[in-house]
N, C-alpha and C positions, 0 to 999 in steps of 0.2 A: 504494500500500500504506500502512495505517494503523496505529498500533502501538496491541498490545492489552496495557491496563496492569491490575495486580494490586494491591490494597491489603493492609496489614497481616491482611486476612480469609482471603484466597483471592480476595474477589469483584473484579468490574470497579469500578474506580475511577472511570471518568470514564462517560458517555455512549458510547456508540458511534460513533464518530466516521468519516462516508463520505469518499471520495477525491475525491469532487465539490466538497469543502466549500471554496470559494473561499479563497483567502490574499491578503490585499488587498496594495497596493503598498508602505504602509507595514510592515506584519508583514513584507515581501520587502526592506527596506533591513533593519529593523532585524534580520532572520535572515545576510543578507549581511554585515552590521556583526560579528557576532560569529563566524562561522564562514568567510564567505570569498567571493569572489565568483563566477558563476555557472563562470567561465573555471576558477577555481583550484579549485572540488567536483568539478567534472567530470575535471580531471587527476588529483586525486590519491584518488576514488573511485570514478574509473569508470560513473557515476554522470551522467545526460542532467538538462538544466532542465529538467524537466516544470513544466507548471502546476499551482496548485490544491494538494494534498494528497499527490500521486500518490511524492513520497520520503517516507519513514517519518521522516525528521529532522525535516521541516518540521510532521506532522503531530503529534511530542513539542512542538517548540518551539511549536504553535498549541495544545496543550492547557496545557501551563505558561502561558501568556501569558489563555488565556482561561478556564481552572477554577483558578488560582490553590491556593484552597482545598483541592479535589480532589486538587491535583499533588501537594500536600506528607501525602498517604496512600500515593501510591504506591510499592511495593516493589521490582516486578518491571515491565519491557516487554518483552514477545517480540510477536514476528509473527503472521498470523492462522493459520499453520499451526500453529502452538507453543501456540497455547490452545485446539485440539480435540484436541490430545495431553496439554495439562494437563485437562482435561474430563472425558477419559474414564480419565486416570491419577491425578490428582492431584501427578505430576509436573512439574518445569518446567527445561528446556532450551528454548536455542534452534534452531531448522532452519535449516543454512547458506546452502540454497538461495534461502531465502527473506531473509536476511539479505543475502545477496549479489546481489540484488533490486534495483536501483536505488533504495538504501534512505539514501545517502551517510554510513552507519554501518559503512563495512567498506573498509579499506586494502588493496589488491587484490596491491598493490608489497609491502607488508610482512605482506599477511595478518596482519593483526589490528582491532585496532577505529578505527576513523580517528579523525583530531582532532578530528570534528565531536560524535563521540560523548562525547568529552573538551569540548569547548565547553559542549557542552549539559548537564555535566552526569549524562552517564546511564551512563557505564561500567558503575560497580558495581550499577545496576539490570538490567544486560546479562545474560542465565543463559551458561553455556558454550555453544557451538554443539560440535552430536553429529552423528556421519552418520546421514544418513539412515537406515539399517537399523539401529542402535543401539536395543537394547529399553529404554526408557527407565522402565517400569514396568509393572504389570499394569492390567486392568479394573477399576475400583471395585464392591464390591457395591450400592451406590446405583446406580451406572450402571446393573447387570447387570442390576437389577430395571425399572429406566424402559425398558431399550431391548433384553431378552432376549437381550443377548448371554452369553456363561457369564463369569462371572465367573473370574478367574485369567487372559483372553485376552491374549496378550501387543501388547504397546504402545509402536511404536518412533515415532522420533523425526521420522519425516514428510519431504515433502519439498513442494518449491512447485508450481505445477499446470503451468506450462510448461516447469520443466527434468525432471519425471515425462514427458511427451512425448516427449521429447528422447532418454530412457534407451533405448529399443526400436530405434535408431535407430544409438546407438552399437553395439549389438553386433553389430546386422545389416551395419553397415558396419566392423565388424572393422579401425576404426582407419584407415580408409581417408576422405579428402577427402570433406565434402557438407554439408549445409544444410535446413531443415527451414523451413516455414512454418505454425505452428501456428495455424489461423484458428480464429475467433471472434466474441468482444466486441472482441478485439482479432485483429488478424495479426502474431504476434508471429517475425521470420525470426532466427533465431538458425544459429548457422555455430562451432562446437568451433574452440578456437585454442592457440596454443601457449603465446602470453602477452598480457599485455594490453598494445597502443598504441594511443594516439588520437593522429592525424594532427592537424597545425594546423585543418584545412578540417573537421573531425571536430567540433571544438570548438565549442559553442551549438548543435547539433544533435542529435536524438533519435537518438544513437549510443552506445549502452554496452555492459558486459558483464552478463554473469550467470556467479555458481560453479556449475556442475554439481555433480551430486550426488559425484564423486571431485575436488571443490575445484579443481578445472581453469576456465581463464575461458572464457566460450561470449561472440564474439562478438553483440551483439545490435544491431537496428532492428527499431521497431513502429509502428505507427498502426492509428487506431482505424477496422478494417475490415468490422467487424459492425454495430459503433453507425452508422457513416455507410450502408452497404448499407441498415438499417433505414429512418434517417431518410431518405434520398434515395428510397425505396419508398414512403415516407409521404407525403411533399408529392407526389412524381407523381398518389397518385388524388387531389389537390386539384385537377390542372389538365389532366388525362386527357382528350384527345377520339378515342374516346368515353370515357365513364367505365371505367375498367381498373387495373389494378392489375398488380406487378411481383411474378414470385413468386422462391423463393430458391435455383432450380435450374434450369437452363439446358443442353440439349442440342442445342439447334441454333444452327449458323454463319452465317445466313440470308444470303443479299443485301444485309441491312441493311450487314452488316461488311464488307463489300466496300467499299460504295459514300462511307461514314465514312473507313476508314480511306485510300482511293486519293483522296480530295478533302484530306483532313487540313486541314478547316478547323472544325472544332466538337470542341470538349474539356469534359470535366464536369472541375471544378476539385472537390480536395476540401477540407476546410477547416470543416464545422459542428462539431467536437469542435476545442476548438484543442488541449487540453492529447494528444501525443503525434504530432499531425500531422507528418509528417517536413517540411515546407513551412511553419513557423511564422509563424503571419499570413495564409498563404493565403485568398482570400477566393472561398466555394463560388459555385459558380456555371458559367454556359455559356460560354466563351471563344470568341468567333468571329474565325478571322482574314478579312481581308479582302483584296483581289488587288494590293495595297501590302505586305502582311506586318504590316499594324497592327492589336493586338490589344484588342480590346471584350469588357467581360464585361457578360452580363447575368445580376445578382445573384439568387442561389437566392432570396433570401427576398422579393424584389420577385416573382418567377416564383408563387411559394406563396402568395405572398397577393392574388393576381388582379392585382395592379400592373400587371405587363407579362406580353410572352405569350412562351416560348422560342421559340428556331429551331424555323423547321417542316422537317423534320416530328418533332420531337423530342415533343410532346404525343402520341404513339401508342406505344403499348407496348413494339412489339417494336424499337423506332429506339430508346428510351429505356434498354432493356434493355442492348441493344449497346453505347450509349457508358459504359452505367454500369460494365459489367465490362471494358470497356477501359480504364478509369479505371482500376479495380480493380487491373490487370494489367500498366497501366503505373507504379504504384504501386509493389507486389510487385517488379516487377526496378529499380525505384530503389532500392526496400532493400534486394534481395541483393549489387546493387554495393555498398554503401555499408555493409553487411556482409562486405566484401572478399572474398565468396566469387568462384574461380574461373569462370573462364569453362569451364572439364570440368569440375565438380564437381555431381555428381548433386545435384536439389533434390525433397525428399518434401513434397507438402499433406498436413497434418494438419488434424484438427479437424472440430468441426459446419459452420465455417462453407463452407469452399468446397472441401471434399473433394471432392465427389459431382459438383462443376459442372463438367462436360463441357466448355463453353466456354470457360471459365475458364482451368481447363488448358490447353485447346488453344494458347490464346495465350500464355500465359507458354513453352508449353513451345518457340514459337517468338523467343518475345524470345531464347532461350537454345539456340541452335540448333548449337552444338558441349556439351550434355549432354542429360540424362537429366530429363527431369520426371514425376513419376510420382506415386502412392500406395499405401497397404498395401490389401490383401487379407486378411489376415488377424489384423487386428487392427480393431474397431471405435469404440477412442475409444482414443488412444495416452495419454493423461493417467491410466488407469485401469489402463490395462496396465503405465504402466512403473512404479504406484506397486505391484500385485500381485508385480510383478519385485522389490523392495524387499522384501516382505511377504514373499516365497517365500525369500532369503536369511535373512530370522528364522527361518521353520520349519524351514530345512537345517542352521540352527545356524548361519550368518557373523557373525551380531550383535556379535561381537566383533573383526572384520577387519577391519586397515586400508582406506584408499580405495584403495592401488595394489594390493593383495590382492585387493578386491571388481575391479576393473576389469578386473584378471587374467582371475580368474571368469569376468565378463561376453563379456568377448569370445571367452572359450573353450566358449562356452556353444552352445545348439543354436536359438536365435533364428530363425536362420534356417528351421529345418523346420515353424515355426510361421506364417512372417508371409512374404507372395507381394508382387510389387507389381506394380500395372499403369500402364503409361506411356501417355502422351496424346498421342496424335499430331499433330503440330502441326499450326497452321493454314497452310492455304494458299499465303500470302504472307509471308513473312518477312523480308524486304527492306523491305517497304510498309509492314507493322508495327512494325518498327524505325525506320525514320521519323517515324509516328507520333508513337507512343509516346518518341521525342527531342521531336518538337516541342510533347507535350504538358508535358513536362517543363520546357521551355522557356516556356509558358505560364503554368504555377504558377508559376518563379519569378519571372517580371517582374510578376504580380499579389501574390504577394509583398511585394514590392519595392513595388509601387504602392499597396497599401492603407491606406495612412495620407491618401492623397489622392484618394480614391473617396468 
């Protein structure tokens, strides 16, 4: 997340600034120097070392350092939620959800603005954070005219695109234990908690919270499971025999997964996005164990670029298919452990990305074979739903209710008569796939570990 700054005009002060935009190693001492080191942001904001851009401090502290000029216009920084609520109101607050984003500007322990916000500088550029349903102002008639909405529409306060996911989920589960994995560009598994701890073994690990929309901490672990599903679909029809392609929806258990998962000697490592890899360093690629127990990677990007050839038979589609969403799946129940969700605690797929994959499901829903894995039915993008859930409290009149007030609400509400879910019945082998899927894990980390001498 990148902070979107306001000059004395109203307009954007700086450039547009992406979460891809590298932060070199020096920007990373000298960010470290002033606010704290990767150990001490993560304790006391809850807050993972991403790479690159991806906390909102990092990407104030790389526009002060490299628009200089620019910086000393700016007024206001809010979040990307908070400037299409300024847009279309002319208003400006900030959205907590998204403040409380892994953004290392938010004291989780004292709720309020963390020291870093104070390091850098930016407090009093800070707007108040408003909840979510809070009407924050009307329609502009500039706007109403460019984009036909009626002018006078009212216009609250917004909320962040995965703890909108999230809200549909609370109420269905009426305060009861569960976990949600919201797939995408990212697989973002997030688990409602009571309060926030990070474990020692937590610490330099893509482990944090997010506020939900009633200022509560939602456990969270993410990695990037769309971007690499993509890219690993991509280099396959580089080296395809025959020429083939992997598509992004998968209903059968074939043979293939049988015959992977009872040998458990061939693992897709993942690792081409580093910045949120739960496996930092991992390096992508085919881990082959051999009948020693000693484990060989052959590197994705030697594989993609005709260098070298994978295990056979992994250049055919549907062999390729199978290790790749085992990957996937042995992924997913590393970070629901590591999201300290129970072993009973129901887990919902969300999202474009691997709602609909039959496969998919099947097998996590057996990595987790004392609960529930499932998906809605009656709900087709939970991001959309739970921010109309939000929208429909403006129109009932709540915009002025506390978060324990709204929560109240929510869970008293009829959610349930709206949204079905259906469960996935696991695969086959559940014993075999747990093995696996440990030994895969086992694999990442010692390539891990080993990457610096590869």
């Amino acid at each position: 997340m990148v902070p979107w700054v306001l000059s004395t005009l109203g307009r954007l002060a700086l450039p547009i600034l992406s979460y891809t935009q590298p932060f070199d190693s020096n920007m990373e001492k000298e960010f470290a120097a002033l606010c704290g080191s990767v150990t001490e942001l993560q304790q006391r904001t809850a807050s993972p070392p991403f790479e690159r851009l991806l906390n909102m401090a990092k990407g104030i502290f790389f526009a002060q350092k490299t628009f200089p000029n620019e910086w000393r216009q700016v007024r206001h920084v809010i979040p990307f939620s908070s400037y299409f609520t300024y847009v279309l109101s002319g208003k400006i607050c900030s959205d907590g959800t998204s403040v409380g984003c892994h953004t290392y500007l938010w004291d989780f322990v004292n709720n309020k603005w963390s020291h870093v916000a104070r390091a850098l500088n930016v407090e009093h550029l800070l707007p108040p954070i408003r909840n979510s349903w809070e009407v924050v102002g009307t329609v502009q008639p500039s706007v109403a005219q460019k984009t036909h909405l009626r002018e006078g529409t009212l216009v609250a306060s917004g909320l962040h695109d995965s703890n909108a996911s999230l809200v549909p989920y609370i109420a269905l589960m009426r305060g009861k234990d569960f976990a949600i994995n919201s797939s995408g560009t990212w697989c973002v598994v997030m688990h409602p908690s009571d309060r926030v701890e990070l474990k020692k073994e937590d610490l330099g690990r893509i482990i944090f919270y997010n506020m939900s929309v009633f200022r509560k901490p939602v456990r969270t672990v993410n990695f990037p499971g769309g971007m690499e599903f993509a890219a690993f679909t991509a280099g396959f029809k580089k080296f395809s025999e025959p020429p083939d392609e992997v598509t992004g929806k998968d209903d059968s258990l074939g043979p293939e997964y049988r015959q992977i998962i009872r040998d458990a000697r061939v693992f897709l490592l993942p690792g081409i996005f580093g910045p949120g890899t739960h496996f930092l360093g991992c390096r992508p690629g085919f881990a082959v164990v051999d009948d020693k127990g000693k484990v060989a990677l052959t590197a994705w990007e030697d594989v993609v670029s005709g260098k070298t050839k994978p295990p056979v038979p992994f250049a055919r589609r549907s062999w390729f298919a199978a290790l790749l969403r085992l990957s996937l799946a042995a992924q997913t129940h590393r970070a629901l452990l590591c999201a300290d969700t129970s072993a009973e605690a129901p887990v919902f797929i969300e999202g474009p990305g691997l709602k609909n994959d039959h496969a998919y499901g099947a097998l996590l829903a057996a990595l987790r074979p004392h609960a529930t894995v499932g998906t809605s039915t009656g709900i087709t993008h939970a991001t959309a739903f739970g921010a109309a859930m939000m929208a429909r409290w403006v129109v009932l009149g709540h915009a002025g209710a506390s978060a324990d007030e709204c929560a109240a609400e929510l869970l008293s509400g009829e959610v349930g008569h709206l949204v079905g879910v259906r469960h996935y019945a696991p695969y086959e082998d559940p014993v075999g796939l747990a093995r696996y899927a440990e030994r895969w894990a086992q694999c990442a980390a010692q390539m891990t570990v080993l990457r610096g001498k590869l």
